[in-house]
TORPA-4810 file (N, C-alpha, C, O; in nm, 3 decimals):
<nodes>
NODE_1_-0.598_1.597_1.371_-0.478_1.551_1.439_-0.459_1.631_1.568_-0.412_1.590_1.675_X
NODE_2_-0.514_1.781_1.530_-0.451_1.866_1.685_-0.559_1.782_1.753_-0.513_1.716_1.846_X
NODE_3_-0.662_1.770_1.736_-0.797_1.731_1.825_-0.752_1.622_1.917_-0.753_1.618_2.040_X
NODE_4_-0.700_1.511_1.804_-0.630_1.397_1.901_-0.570_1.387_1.984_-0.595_1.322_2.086_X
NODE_5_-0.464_1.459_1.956_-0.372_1.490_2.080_-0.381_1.587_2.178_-0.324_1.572_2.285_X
NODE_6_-0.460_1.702_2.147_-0.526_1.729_2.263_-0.586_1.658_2.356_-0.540_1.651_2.470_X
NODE_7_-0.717_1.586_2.310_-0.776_1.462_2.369_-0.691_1.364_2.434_-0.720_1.347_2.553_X
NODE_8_-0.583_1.287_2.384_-0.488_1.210_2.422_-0.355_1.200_2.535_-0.288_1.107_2.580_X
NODE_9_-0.358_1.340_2.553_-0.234_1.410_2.604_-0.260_1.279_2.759_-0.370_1.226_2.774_X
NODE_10_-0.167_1.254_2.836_-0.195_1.193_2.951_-0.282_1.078_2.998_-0.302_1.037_3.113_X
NODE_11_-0.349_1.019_2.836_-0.471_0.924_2.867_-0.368_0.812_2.771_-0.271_0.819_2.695_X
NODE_12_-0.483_0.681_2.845_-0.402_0.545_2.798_-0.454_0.510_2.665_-0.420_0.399_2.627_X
NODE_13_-0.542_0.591_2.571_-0.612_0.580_2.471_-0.598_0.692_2.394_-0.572_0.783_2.472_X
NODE_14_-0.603_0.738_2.272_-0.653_0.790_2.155_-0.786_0.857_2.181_-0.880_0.801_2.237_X
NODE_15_-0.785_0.968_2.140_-0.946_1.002_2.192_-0.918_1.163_2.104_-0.823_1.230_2.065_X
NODE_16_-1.069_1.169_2.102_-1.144_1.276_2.009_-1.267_1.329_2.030_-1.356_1.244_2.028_X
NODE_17_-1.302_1.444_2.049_-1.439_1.536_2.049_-1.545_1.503_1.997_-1.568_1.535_1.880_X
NODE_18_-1.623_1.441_2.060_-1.716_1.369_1.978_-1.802_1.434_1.842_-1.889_1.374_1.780_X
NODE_19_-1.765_1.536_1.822_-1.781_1.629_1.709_-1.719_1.608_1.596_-1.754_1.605_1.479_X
NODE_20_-1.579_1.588_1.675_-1.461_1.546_1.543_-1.476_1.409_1.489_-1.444_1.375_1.375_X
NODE_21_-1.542_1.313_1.603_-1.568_1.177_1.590_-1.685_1.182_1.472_-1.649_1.129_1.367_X
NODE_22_-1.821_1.237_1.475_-1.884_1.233_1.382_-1.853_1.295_1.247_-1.909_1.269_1.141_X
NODE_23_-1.765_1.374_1.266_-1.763_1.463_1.129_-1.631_1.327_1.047_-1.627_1.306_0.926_X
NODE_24_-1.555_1.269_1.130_-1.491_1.185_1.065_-1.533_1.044_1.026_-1.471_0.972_0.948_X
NODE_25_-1.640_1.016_1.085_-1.722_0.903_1.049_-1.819_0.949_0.957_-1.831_0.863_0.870_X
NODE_26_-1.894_1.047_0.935_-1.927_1.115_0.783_-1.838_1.121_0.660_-1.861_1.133_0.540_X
NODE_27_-1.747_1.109_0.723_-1.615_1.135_0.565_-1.618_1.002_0.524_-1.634_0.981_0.403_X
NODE_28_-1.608_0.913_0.596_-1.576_0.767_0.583_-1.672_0.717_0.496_-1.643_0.664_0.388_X
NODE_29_-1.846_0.738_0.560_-1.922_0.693_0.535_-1.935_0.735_0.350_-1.951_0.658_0.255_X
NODE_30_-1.918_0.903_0.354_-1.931_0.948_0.195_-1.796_0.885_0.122_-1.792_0.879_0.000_X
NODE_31_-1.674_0.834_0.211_-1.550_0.778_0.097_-1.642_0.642_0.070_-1.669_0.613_-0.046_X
NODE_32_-1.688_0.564_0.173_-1.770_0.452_0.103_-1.853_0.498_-0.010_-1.816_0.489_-0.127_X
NODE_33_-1.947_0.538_0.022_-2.043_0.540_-0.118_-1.988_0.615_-0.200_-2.070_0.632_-0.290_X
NODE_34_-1.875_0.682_-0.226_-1.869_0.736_-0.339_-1.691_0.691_-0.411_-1.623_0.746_-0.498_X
NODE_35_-1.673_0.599_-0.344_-1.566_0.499_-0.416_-1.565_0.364_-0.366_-1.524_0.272_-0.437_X
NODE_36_-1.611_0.342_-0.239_-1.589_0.177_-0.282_-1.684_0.103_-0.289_-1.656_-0.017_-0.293_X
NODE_37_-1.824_0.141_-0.291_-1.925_0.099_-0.359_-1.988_0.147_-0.484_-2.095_0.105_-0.529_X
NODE_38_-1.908_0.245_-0.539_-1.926_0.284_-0.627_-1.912_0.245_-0.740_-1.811_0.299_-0.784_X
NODE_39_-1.983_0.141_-0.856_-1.968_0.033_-0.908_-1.880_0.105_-1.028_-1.787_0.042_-1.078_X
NODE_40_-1.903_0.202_-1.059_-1.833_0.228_-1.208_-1.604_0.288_-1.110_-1.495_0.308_-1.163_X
NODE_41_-1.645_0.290_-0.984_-1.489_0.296_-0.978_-1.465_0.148_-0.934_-1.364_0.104_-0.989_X
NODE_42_-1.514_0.075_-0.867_-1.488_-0.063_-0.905_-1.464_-0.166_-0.978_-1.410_-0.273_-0.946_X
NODE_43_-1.498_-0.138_-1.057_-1.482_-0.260_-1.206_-1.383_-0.254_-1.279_-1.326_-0.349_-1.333_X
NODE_44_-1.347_-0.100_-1.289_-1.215_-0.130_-1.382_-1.081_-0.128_-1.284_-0.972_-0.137_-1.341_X
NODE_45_-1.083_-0.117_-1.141_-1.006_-0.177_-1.065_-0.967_-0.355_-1.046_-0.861_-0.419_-1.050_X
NODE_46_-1.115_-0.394_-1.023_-1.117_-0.567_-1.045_-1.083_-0.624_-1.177_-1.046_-0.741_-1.188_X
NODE_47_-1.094_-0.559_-1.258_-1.044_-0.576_-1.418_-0.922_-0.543_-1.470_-0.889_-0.583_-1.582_X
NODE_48_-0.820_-0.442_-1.372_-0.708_-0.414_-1.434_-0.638_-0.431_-1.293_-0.578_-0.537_-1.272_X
NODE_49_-0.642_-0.340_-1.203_-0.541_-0.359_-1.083_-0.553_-0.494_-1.019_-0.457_-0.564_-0.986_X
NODE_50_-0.652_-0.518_-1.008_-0.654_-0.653_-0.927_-0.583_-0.769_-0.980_-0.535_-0.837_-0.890_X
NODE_51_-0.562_-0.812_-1.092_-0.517_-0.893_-1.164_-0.332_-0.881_-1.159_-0.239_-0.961_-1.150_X
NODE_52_-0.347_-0.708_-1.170_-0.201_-0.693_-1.174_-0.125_-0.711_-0.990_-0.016_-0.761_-0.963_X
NODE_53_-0.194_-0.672_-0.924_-0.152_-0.651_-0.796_-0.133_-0.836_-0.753_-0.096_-0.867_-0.640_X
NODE_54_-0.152_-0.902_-0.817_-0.178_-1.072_-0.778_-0.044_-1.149_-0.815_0.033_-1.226_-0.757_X
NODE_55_-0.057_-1.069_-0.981_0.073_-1.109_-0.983_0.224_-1.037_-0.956_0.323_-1.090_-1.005_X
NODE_56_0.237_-0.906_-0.873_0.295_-0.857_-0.872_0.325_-0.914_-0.692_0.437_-0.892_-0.645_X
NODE_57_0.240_-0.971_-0.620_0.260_-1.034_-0.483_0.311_-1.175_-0.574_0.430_-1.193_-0.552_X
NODE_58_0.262_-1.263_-0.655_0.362_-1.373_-0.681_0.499_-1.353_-0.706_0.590_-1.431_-0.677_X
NODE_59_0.506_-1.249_-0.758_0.648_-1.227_-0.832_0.756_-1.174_-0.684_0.843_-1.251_-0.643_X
NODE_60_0.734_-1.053_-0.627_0.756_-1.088_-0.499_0.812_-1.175_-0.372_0.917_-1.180_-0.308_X
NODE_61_0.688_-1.240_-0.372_0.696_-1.412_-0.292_0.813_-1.461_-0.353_0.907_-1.476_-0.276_X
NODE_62_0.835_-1.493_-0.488_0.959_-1.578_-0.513_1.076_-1.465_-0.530_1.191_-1.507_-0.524_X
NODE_63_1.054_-1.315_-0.553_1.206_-1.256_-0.497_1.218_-1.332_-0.330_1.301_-1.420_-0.308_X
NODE_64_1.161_-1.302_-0.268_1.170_-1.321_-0.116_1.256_-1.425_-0.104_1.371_-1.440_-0.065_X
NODE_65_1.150_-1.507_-0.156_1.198_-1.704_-0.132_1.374_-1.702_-0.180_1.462_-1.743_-0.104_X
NODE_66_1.394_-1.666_-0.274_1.499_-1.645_-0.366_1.637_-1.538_-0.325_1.757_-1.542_-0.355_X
NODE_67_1.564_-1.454_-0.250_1.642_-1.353_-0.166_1.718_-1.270_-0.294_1.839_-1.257_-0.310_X
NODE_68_1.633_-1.229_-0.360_1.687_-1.148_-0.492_1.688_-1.046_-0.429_1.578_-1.011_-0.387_X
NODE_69_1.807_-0.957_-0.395_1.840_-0.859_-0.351_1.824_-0.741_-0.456_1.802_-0.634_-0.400_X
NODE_70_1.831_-0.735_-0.603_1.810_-0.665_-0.670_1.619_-0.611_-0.690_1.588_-0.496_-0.722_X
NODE_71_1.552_-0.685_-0.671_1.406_-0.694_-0.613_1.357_-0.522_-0.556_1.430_-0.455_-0.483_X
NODE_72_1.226_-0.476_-0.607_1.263_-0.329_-0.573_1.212_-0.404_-0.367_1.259_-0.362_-0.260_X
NODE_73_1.100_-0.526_-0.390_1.113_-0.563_-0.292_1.237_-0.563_-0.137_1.211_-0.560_-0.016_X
NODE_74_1.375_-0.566_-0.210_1.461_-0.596_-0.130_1.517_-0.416_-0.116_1.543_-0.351_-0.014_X
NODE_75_1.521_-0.379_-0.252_1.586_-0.244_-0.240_1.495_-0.153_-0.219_1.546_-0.042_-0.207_X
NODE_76_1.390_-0.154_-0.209_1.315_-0.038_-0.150_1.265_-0.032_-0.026_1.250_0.069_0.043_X
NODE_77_1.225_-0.208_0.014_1.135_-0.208_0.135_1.227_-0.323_0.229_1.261_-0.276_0.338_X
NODE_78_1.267_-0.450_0.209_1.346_-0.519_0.295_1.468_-0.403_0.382_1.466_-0.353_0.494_X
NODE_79_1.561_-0.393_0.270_1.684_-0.320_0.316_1.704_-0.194_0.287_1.801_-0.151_0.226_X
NODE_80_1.583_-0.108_0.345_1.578_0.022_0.322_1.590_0.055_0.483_1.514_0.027_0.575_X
NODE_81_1.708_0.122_0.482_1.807_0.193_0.584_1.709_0.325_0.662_1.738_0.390_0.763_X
NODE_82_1.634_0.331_0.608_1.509_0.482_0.680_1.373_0.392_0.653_1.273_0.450_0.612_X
NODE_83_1.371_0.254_0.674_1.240_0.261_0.745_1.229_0.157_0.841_1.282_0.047_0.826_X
NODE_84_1.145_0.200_0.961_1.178_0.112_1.103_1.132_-0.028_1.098_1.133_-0.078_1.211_X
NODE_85_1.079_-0.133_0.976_1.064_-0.229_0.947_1.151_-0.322_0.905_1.113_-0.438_0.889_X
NODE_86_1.285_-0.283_0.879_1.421_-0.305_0.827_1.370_-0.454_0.865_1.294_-0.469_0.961_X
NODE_87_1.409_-0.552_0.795_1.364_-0.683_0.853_1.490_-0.753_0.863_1.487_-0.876_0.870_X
NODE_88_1.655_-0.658_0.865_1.759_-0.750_0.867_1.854_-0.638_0.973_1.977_-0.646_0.973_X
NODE_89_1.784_-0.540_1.057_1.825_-0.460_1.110_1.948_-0.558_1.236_2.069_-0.557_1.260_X
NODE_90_1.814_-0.638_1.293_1.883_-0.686_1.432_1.984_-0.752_1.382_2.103_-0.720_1.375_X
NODE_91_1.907_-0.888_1.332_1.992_-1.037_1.291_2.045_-1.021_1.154_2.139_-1.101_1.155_X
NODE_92_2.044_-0.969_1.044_2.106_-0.965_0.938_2.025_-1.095_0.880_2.038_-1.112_0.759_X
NODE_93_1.952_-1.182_0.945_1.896_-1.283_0.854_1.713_-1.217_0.847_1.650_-1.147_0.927_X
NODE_94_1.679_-1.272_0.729_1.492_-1.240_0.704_1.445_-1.409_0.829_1.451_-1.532_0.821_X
NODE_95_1.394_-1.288_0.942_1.338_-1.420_0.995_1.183_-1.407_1.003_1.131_-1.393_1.114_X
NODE_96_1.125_-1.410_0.915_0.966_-1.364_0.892_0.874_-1.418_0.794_0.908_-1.509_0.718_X
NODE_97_0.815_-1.390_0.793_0.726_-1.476_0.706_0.675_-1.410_0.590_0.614_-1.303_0.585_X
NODE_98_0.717_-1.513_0.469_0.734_-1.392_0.362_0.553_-1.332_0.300_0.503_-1.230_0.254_X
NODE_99_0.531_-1.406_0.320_0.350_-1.352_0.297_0.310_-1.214_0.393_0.218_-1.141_0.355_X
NODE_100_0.389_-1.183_0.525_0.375_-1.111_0.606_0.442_-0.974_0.519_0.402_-0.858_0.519_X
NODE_101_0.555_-1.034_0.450_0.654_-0.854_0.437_0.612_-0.894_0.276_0.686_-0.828_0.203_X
NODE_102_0.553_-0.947_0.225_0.500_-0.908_0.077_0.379_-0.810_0.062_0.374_-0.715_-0.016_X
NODE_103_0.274_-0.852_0.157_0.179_-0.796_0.211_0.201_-0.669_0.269_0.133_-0.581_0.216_X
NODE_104_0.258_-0.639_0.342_0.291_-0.507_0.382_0.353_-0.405_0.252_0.303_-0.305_0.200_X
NODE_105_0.444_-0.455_0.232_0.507_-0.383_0.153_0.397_-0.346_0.029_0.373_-0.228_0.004_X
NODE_106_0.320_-0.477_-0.062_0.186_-0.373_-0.088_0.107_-0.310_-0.092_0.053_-0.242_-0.180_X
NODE_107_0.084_-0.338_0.066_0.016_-0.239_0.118_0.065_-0.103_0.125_-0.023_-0.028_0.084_X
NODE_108_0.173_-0.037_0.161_0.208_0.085_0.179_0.265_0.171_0.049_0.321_0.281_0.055_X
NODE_109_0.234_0.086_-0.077_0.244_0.144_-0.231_0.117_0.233_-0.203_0.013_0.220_-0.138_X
NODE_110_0.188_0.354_-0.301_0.109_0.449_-0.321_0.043_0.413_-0.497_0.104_0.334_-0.568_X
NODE_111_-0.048_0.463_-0.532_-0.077_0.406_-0.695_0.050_0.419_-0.775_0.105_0.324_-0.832_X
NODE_112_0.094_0.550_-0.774_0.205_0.603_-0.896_0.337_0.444_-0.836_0.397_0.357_-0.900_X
NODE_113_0.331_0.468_-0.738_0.459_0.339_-0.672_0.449_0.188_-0.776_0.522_0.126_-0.852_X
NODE_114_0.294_0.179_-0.716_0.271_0.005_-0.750_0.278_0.045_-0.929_0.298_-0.062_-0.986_X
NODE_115_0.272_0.118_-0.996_0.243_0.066_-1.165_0.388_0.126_-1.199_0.408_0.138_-1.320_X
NODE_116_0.460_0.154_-1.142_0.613_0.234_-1.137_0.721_0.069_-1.169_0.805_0.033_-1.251_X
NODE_117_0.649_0.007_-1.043_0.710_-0.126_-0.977_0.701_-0.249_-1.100_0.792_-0.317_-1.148_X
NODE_118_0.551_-0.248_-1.131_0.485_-0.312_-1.232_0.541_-0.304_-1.367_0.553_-0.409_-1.430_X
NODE_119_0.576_-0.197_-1.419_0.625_-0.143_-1.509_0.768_-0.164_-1.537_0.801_-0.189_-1.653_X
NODE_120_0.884_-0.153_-1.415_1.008_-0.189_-1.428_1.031_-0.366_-1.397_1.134_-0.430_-1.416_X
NODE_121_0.912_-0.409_-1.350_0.910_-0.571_-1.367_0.885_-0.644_-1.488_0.938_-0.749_-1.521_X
NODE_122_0.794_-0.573_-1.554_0.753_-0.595_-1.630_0.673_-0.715_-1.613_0.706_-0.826_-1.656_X
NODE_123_0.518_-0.678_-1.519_0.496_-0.753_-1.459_0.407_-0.810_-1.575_0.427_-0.918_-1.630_X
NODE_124_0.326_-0.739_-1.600_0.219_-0.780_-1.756_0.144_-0.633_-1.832_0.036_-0.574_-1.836_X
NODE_125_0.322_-0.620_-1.899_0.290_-0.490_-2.006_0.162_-0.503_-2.074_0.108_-0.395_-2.050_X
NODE_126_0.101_-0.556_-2.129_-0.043_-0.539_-2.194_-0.127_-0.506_-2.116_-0.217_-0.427_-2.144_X
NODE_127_-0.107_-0.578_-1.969_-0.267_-0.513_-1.874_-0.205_-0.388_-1.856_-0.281_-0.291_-1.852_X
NODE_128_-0.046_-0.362_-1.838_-0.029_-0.161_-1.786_-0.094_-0.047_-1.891_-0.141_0.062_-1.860_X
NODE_129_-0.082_-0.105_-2.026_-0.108_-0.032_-2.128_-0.242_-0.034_-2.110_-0.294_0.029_-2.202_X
NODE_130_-0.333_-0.081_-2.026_-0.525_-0.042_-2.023_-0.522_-0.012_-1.919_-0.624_-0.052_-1.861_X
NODE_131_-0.422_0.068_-1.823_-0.458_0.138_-1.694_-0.447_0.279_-1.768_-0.362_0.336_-1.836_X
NODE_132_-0.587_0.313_-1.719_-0.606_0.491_-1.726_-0.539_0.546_-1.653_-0.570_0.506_-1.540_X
NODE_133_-0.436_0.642_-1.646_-0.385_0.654_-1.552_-0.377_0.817_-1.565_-0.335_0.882_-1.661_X
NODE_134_-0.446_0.876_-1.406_-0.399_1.032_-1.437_-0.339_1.118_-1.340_-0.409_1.143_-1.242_X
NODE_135_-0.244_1.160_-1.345_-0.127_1.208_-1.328_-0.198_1.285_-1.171_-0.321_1.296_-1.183_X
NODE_136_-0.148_1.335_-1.041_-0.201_1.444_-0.992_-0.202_1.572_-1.024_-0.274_1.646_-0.958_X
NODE_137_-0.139_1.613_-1.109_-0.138_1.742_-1.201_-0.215_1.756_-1.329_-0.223_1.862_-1.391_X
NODE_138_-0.260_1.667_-1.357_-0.388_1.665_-1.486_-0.459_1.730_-1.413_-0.486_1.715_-1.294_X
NODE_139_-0.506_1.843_-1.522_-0.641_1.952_-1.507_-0.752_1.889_-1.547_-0.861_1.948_-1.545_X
</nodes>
């Protein structure tokens, strides 16, 4: 980060030491092969999260449509007062497209978030009960 903004200070671009550039395109390259082609951390993602994360964007979509304000959708991420996405800041109406702020808003779940979410939806208790799940404090 200092690198960047060193690099950046006064320029119309983002920029980095081409040192820092390779050593961060090495990280990338080893996060690829050693998680997302990594078939044994893949499978039980496509087998348990994926399924859940599908229906947890349907369920979603129709808070949206529905304007269920109780929705952690609405209370965590629509009409959350500290974050600059507020989507009722200006106009007080959702003028957006709800595939756009369903999408986002899954996107910026952290793991512990999305099975937190899942869990108080009760989106599909039997698939939560076959997520391995380990804590960041498990030794």
């Amino acid at each position: 980060i200092i690198n960047i903004i060193k690099n950046s200070i006064n320029q119309p671009s983002l920029n980095m030491d081409e040192e820092v550039f390779a050593d961060l395109r090495d990280l990338i390259a080893e996060n690829n092969e050693l998680i997302y082609l990594n078939e044994d951390k893949v499978e039980p993602y496509d087998e348990s999260i994926r399924p859940l994360m599908k229906k947890l964007y349907a369920r979603f979509l129709t808070d949206f449509e529905e304007e269920n304000t109780e929705s952690p959708l609405f209370r965590h991420y629509i009409d959350n007062p500290y974050l600059a996405l507020n989507y009722r800041k200006h106009s007080g109406k959702l003028s957006v497209l709800a595939d756009d702020v369903v999408t986002d808003c899954i996107a910026c779940m952290t793991d512990d978030y999305f099975v937190d979410v899942c869990t108080e939806l009760h989106i599909d208790d039997e698939a939560l009960k076959s997520i391995r799940y380990h804590s960041y404090f498990d030794v």
